[in-house]
N, C-alpha and C positions, 0 to 999 in steps of 0.2 A: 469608459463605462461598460459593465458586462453586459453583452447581449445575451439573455437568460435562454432566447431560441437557440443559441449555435453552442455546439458542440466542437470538439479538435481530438480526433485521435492521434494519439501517438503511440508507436510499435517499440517495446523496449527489449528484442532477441537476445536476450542475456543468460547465462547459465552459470557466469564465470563465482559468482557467489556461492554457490552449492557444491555442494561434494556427489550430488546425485544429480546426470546427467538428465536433459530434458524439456527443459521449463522454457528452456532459448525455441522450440516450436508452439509454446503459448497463444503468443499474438496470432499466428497464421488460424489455430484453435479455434479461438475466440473469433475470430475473422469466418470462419467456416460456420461458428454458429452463429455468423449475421449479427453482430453486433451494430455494425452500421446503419445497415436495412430498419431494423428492427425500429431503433432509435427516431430512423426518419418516421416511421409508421405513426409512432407518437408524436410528430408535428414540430421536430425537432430539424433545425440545418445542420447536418454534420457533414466535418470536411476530415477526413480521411490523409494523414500527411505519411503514411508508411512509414515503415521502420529506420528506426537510427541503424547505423552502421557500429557492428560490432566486432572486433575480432575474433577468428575463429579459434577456439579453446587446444583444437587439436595439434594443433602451431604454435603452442606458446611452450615451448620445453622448461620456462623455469619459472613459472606461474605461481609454482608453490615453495617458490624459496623463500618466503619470508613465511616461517609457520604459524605466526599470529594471524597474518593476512594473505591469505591465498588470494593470488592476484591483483594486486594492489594499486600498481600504474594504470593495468587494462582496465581498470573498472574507474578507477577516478577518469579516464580517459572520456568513458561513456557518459557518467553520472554528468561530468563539467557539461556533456555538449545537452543532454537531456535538461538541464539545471539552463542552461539559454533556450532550448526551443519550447521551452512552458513559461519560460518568463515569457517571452516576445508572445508567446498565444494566450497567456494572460492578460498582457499589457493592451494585446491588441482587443480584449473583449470578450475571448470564448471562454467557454469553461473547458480545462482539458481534459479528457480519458485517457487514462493512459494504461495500455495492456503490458503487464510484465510476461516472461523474465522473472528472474528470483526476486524477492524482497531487497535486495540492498539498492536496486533501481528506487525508494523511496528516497535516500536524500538527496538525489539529482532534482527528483518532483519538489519539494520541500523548501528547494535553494532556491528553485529558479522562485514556487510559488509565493516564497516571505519576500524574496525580493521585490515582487510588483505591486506587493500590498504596501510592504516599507514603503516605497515610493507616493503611496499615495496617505502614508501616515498612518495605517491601519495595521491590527493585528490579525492574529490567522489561530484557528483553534485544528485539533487532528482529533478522528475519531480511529483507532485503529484496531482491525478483526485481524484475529491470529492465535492460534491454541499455543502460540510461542511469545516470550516476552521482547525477543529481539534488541536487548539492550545489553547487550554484553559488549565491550571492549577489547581490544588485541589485549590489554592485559586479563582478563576475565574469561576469555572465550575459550572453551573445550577442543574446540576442532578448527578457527583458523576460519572459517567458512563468512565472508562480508555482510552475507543473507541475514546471521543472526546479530549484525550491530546496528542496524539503521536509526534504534530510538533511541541508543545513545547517542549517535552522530548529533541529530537532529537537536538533541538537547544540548548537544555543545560538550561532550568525552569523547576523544576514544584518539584517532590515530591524527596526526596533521595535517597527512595530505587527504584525508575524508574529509577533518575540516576545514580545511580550506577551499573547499567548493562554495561554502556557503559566503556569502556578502557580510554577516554578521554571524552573531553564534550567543544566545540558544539562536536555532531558525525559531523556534515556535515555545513560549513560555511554557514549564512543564504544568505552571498550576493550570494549563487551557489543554490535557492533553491525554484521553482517556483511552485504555487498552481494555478490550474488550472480547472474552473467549479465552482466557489464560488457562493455560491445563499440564505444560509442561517447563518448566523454568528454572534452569544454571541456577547453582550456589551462588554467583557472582550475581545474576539478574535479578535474583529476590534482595540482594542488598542494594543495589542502584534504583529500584523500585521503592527502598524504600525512602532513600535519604535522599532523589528526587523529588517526591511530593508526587507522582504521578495518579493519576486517578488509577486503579488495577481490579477491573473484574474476572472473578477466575468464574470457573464453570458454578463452584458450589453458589456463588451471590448468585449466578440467574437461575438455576438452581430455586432459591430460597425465598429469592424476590420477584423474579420471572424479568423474562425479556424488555419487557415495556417499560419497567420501573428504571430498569439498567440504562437503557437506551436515553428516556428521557431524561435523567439525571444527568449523562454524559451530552447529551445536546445540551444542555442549564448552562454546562462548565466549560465545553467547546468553546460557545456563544458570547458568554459574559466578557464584553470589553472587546470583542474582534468583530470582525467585519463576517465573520462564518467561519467556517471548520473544510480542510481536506476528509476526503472518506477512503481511507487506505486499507483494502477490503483482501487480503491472503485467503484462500479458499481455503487451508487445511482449517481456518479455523472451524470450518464447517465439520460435522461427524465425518471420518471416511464411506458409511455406507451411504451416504450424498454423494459424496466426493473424493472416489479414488483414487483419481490421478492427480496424485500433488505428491513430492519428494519425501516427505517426513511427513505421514498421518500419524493421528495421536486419538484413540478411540476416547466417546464418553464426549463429543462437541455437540457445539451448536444444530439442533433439529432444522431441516428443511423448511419446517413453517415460520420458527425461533428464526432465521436468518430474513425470510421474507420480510417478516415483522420488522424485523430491525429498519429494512431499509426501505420502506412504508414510511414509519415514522421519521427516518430521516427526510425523506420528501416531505411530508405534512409541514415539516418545520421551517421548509422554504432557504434553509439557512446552509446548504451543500453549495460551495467554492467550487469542488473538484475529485475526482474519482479517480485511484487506479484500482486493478486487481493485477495481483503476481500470483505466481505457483501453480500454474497450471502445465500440469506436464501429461502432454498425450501419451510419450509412451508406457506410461504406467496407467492411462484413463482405458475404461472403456464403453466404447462407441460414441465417444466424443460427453459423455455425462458430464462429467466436471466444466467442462467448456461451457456447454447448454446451461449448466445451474448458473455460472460463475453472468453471464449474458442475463440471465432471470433476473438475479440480485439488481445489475446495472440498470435494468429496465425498472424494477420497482422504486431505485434509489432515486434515480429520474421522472419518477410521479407515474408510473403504468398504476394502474388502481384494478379490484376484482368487477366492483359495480362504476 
């Protein structure tokens, strides 16, 4: 049974997905801008479980011998143990947080999260913020970097030993499964976008329909038939002049107020499983801004209200 009060953070020090160093001092980030603290503030138990152990990048000499998948063992290495320590803090009731580290740390989240639902017969829906599509495959991907396949994984393409993390495959049907803040997206990702079914808002729909419309459409179709939705929340989706420190900005995103909102209504809808944020890299932020926004979001997304 979920305890809706507790919380479980998990540290996911990971960088090995990206071609731009960084992101692996995320959680420490996030941690600095009191994530923790904050959460208790709002009347929440959070238990704080520290960072997974991750191999150091600087030590791995042949990291990038396979050029489809840079890094490929070290990172299933981390995803397999993150993919058990959210199942067990699933199983046992909390909902997890979990501070990235690059993006490709989602389908560890994803593996462990379908598996504690399967278990109890239920499905799981993802909402996911990112100016990137992140569905590329080793065969589709431009640059080899893990960060940019995690919703293919998830949906069940891409490399063996990625899928094989998972219990089952899709982890998560793609019709329950909406990308939200799209702005920059592979020739390869506009076609897997399409012949998936995936729900895919780019900037022009919130643009044209606004925030709210986006959002509550994508809770409709998260929702319908699961038990609730992961909220797998990448800061670049946000604009850079929000959020500079993140490896790949992509100008023309989501406004400050536009992200608040978003995850506002995600709370109203009561129907949030579980939260990460990835991509926060301090040493491209500054004075910790990205961090502080990226902490904002989580607080809103967990029911913090104006009045």
């Amino acid at each position: 049974m979920v305890k809706e009060n507790s919380i479980s953070i998990i540290g996911v020090p990971m960088d090995l997905g990206a071609s731009r160093r960084g992101v692996d001092m995320g959680p420490s980030a996030l941690r600095i801008a009191q994530v923790g603290e904050r959460l208790r503030a709002l009347g929440y138990s959070v238990s704080d479980q520290g960072n997974l152990s991750v191999r150091v990048r600087d030590v791995l000499p042949h990291g990038e011998a396979n050029a489809k998948a840079h890094y490929l063992e070290e990172i299933v290495e981390v995803l397999t143990t993150l993919k058990n320590t959210v199942y067990e803090c699933t199983k046992g009731g909390h909902r997890p947080l979990i501070l990235g580290g690059d993006h490709s740390i989602a389908m560890g989240t994803v593996a462990g999260l379908s598996k504690a639902f399967q278990d109890k017969k239920q499905k799981l829906g993802l909402i996911w913020f990112d100016a990137h599509g992140d569905i590329n495959t080793p065969d589709t991907t431009l640059s080899g970097n893990i960060h940019g396949m995690p919703v293919a994984h998830i949906l069940g393409m891409g490399h063996k030993q990625l899928l094989g993390i998972a219990d089952s495959l899709p982890m998560i049907d793609p019709s329950k499964v909406c990308l939200i803040g799209l702005r920059d997206l592979d020739p390869g990702e506009r076609t897997l976008i399409k012949k998936t079914g995936v729900k895919a808002f780019t900037m022009r729909e919130i643009d044209e329909r606004g925030m709210r419309d986006v959002v509550l459409e994508s809770i409709r179709t998260a929702s319908d038939g699961t038990a609730g939705f992961h909220v797998s929340f990448d800061v670049d989706g946000v604009d850079p002049s929000f959020a500079p420190g993140v490896g790949t900005p992509v100008t023309g995103g989501i406004t400050y107020r536009e992200a608040h909102l978003a995850m506002e209504l995600i709370a109203d809808s009561t129907k949030m499983t579980s939260m990460e944020v990835t991509e926060v890299n301090p040493i491209l932020d500054v004075s910790n801004q990205t961090a502080n926004l990226a902490v904002e979001m989580v607080l809103s997304a967990f029911g913090k209200r104006i009045l």
